[in-house]
Steps between C-alpha positions, in 0.01 A plus 500: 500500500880526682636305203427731223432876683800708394422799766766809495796396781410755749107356480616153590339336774663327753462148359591608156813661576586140661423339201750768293723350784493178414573608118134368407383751229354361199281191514761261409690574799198438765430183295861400582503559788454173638388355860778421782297265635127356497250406792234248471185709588284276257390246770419472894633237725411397828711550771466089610666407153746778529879424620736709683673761293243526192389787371120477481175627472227463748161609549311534790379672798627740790429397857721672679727822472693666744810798500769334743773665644748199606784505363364791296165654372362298253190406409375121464227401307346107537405322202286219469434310164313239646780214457719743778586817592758738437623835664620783283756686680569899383811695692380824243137564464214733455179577634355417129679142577284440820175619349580262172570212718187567769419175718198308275680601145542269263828595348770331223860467615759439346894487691720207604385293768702362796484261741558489877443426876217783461350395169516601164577868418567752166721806568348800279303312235306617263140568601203596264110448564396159388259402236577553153606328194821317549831595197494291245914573478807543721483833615882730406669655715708715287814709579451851622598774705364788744207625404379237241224257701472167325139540390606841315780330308304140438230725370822722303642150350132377429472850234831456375425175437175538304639836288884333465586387130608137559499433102762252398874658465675171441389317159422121549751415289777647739316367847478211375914438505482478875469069530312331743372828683116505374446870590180678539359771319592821671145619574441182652781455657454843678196481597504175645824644725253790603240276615602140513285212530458384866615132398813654334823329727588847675894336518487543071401864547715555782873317339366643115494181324138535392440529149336819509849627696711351199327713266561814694830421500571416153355833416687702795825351398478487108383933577862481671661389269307688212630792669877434523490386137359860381720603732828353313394571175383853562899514642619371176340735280669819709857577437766558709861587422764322333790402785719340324869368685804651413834309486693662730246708673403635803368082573855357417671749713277413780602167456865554517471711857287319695710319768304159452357291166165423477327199544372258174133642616614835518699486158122338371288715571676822419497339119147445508478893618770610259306335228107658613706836523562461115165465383289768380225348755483620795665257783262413817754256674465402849873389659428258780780382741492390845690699751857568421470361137687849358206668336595796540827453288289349257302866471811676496620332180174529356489890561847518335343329218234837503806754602702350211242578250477870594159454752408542864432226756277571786531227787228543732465341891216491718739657825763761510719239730484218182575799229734608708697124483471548122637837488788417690529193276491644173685768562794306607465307199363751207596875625876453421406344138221759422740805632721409244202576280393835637217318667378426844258312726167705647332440835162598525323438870156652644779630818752718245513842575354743236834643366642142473173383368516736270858432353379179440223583303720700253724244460216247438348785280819549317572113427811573733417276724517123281336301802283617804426305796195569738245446683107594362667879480623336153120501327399841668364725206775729535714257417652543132698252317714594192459163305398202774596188360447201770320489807632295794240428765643329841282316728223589213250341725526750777391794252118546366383447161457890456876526562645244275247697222622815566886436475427255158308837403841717534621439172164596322569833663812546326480318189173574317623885511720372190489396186319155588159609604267209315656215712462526869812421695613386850834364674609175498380385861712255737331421817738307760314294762743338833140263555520236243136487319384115485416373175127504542521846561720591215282358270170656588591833680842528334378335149520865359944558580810294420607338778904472581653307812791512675546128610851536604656690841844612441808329624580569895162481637462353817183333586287598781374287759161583615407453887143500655545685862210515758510889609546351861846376383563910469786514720687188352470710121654786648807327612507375169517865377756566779742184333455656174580845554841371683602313209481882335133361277240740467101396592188640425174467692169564312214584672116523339376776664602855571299605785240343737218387391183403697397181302839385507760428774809524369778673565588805267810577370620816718443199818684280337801739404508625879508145651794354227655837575525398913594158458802593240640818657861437329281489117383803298115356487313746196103556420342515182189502423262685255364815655882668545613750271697380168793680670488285783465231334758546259746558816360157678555265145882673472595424843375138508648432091844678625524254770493737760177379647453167631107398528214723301165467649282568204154474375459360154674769294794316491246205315670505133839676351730521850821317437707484792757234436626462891137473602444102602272510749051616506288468720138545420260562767177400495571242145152443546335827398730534175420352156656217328659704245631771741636273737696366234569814320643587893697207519710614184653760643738291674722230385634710236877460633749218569401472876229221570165674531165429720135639555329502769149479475360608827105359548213600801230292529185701598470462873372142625457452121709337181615631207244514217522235215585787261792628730627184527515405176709824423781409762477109444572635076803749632672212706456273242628695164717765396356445112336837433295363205353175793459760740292678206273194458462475837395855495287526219317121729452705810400825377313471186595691163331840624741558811827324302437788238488812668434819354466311179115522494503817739294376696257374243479065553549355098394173553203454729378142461810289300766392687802493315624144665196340504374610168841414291281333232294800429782695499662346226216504353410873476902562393406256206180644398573928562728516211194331261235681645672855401599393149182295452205712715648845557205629611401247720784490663503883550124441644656223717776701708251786549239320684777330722747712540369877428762774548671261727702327207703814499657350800600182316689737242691715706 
């Protein structure tokens, strides 16, 4: 059977290679794999008791059938039931088709029916010969891909189904602790949601409220949070090591230089660091602010904390333009302080040349270098840390799970050649996140780090006002770029696509650059975008933060880490094809100066259309907050977890049939019971997260 046949790779048949696809491998994961949807093949109606828009099921027989060519070849096929008639209409068909559906057949149909001026019709329904016992169930539909037909896979799921151990994981006494939700059994429960009863209301298997739905996810989410829990506690029993603060270190003489205080959040949160950093355990801390909060102030005291206590700090970034900010950051704050010391700050990019690659790497090597920043080029193999202490991840949503592994796996690389080889060891890890993770998230995705926020912007902010702009008010925003560049303000104009595309008319960013170019001959008008060299790029982002150019047309490379204080003026085009978070993360790059601040979020309807409902309800949230953690909510409302996160799951979706909003109660109540089922049921609860997450709860701990 497909279920259980474990074939070598290159003997795979086509269907079988779509089920590897799909990630369904063992049993378990066919007999979780449940239906999108269902259709009601388990009765026929007639077409006189049947209304306008049902889908339904008729039987009878052919009487006419004809291959028209106005407006288009097709082929119509005439029905009759005997309570009416019926054509079938086909715009793709085969000669097999005509021969099935021969004038004098009687045939079973099954489509939505229409009405009309010319009678009742069904474009391309589903047609077999009739006769035959009738389902007793809903027939799935399940999800799928090229290459896997539905009766293969139904036939798949049916195996995995039969050969699946579905023996009890939670213990009665632990189920029971979720009140007033009488769940099924899980057996039960599945296969009723693999072949429902045709009385079942579809709107409780549709919306999940069934009770056979609430036991699936009970189970999915208490796996979730089985798996962060091990996850913790597996982190607690490595070591990492001891950072302790100095008095009158490297962190107090930061302190003194910087030309500003911090904030009461900023002075916060660095103690709750300061304090993980001096623990033998290793630290998994993610820093969340919203734009312009200071984090990265917050990671430079933290790697003085490291620096101080004689180890490296790596700070990685997921582009060369946002390691790039921090360079030029930290080494305006840090290279004078660790000169003094006989140490300095590394850069490591993908774009280095080899001989000033390579004098990186020996200072790295050497422990020479106390902090390197980077891109990726930071976790390459050739990479060799003297004694990596901390591990500062920016944006850590941008990078995959394999990369945040390999950097925590740095310090193993150094450390067990010593004395310490019985206890493994890793870095402490700070992750540093500009898109505020809602609560629901942190406690199911996130229930596995320590979570610090930055709830306070530093003095001297200005707020930005947020405008919605038809793109046929075009000419009125470029004035406005005109009045802005004569006060001496700078402007930047994002654009969401680099070069034409067929599917999509908008205008690319080398169009866009020519025309503000024309219409502001007496402006230097820059491009940026993500296919130049690093040179080029470098040369762009010094002109436009010197002041020397006025407007930079840019795709979104300039997203996170570009801090031009004179900048008060973006313009987005096309708001509409952008994400909540990245409009927002967009909209932070300005307002960080005295002068007032607006963006311009520039919208195109499709043509004699409207906006979408999710489109709007991305601009309508951007006009009507500036609160990174609402716009987060909003986010996490429109999108769903699986987008909000990223490269979290690379790629893999975590939680397929709980919502986190919706399902709040079971939530809670998984977080309650994971800590008693691994004390109490070890191995049950080891049997639990392997038939529902498999290798995928390696994502959760990464």
């Amino acid at each position: 059977m497909p279920a259980s046949a474990k074939p070598a790779p290159d003997k795979l048949s086509v269907p079988q290679k779509a089920l590897r696809k799909l990630g369904l491998v063992r049993p378990i994961d066919l007999a979780l794999h449940l239906p999108l949807r269902y259709e009601d093949e388990t009765r026929v109606v007639r077409l006189a008791d049947a209304l306008d828009g049902d889908t339904v099921q008729i039987e009878g027989e052919v009487t006419q059938q004809e291959v028209s060519f106005r407006p288009r070849r097709q082929l119509l096929v005439s029905v009759n039931d005997g309570s009416d008639s019926c054509v079938l209409r086909f715009f793709n068909f085969y000669p097999s088709q005509q021969k099935q559906m021969a004038v004098g057949t009687r045939i079973r149909v099954r489509g939505e029916l229409r009405g009309g001026f010319g009678g009742l019709t069904m474009m391309h329904p589903t047609v077999r010969a009739a006769g035959g016992a009738l389902p007793e169930a809903l027939t799935p539909v399940y999800p799928t891909v090229a290459g896997l037909p539905q009766a293969y896979l139904r036939k798949a799921v049916g195996a995995g189904l039969a050969q699946a151990d579905l023996s009890a994981t939670v213990p009665p006494e632990i189920l029971g602790e979720i009140r007033g939700k009488p769940l099924w059994e899980l057996r039960k429960a599945l296969a009723f949601l693999h072949h429902p009863a045709p009385d079942v209301a579809l709107v409780q298997l549709e919306d999940h409220t069934h009770p056979a739905w609430q036991r699936l996810k009970a189970e999915e989410l208490l796996a979730q949070q089985l798996s962060q829990l091990q996850a913790r506690r597996a982190r607690h029993r490595l070591r990492a090591p001891v950072l302790p603060s100095q008095a009158g270190g490297l962190h107090e003489q930061l302190l003194a230089a910087l030309p500003f205080g911090l904030t009461g959040a900023q002075r916060r949160v660095g103690e709750e660091i300061a304090q993980d950093l001096a623990r033998t355990q290793p630290m998994h801390r993610l820093l969340q602010g919203d734009v312009g909060s200071g984090k990265t102030v917050v990671a430079a005291l933290a790697a003085c904390v490291a620096i101080d206590a004689g180890w490296q700090c790596a700070l990685m970034a997921p582009t060369e333009i946002l390691a790039e900010q921090h360079f030029a950051k930290l080494v305006d704050w840090l290279a004078p302080l660790l000169e003094a010391r006989g140490q300095r700050v590394a850069w490591l990019t993908g774009s280095q040349k080899k001989k000033a690659r390579g004098e990186m790497l020996a200072l790295i090597d050497s422990g020479e270098a106390a902090l390197v920043i980077g891109t990726h080029a930071v976790i390459q193999a050739q990479v060799k840390f003297r004694r990596l202490g901390l591990a500062i991840i920016d944006e850590q949503h941008r990078f995959g799970v394999e990369q945040r592994l390999a950097l925590r796996n740095k310090l193993s690389e150094t450390e067990r050649a010593g004395d310490d080889k019985q206890v493994a060891q890793e870095p402490h890890m700070l992750m540093m996140s500009a898109t505020p993770i809602p609560r629901t998230l942190a406690m199911s995705y996130y229930a596995d780090l320590d979570v610090s926020t930055l709830d306070e912007l530093p003095p001297g902010r200005t707020p930005v006002v947020t405008k919605l702009v038809s793109e046929q008010r075009r000419a009125e925003v470029i004035e406005r770029i005109r009045a802005q560049v004569a006060q001496g303000r700078q402007v930047y104009w994002v654009c969401p696509l680099i070069e034409e595309s067929e599917a999509l008319d908008l205008s690319n960013a080398t169009e866009t650059h020519a025309e503000l170019s024309a219409a502001l001959p007496e402006a230097m008008v820059g491009l940026l975008h993500s296919r130049m060299p690093p040179a080029e790029k470098k040369a762009v982002m010094s002109l436009f933060s010197a002041g020397q150019m006025a407007v930079l047309v840019s795709t979104t490379v300039i997203e996170v880490g570009v801090d031009v204080p004179n900048a008060s003026l973006m313009v987005i085009e096309h708001g509409e094809r952008f994400g909540l978070s990245q409009l927002h993360q967009l909209r932070g790059r300005v307002g960080r100066g005295a002068a007032a601040s607006a963006c311009v979020l520039m919208y195109s309807a499709p043509e004699g259309g409207r906006l979408g409902e999710t489109a709007r309800a991305r601009l309508r949230a951007m006009a009507e907050t500036t609160d990174g953690f609402e716009i987060a909510r909003r986010d996490l409302d429109i999108r769903g977890p699986g987008e909000f996160l990223g490269a979290r799951q690379s790629g893999a979706a975590l939680l397929r049939f709980a919502d986190l909003q919706d399902d709040a109660p079971l939530l809670e109540w998984a977080r309650e019971a994971a800590p008693r089922m691994l004390d109490e049921f070890p191995d049950l609860a080891a049997r639990h997260v392997d038939r529902w997450l498999g290798e995928r709860a390696d994502y959760l701990k990464a």
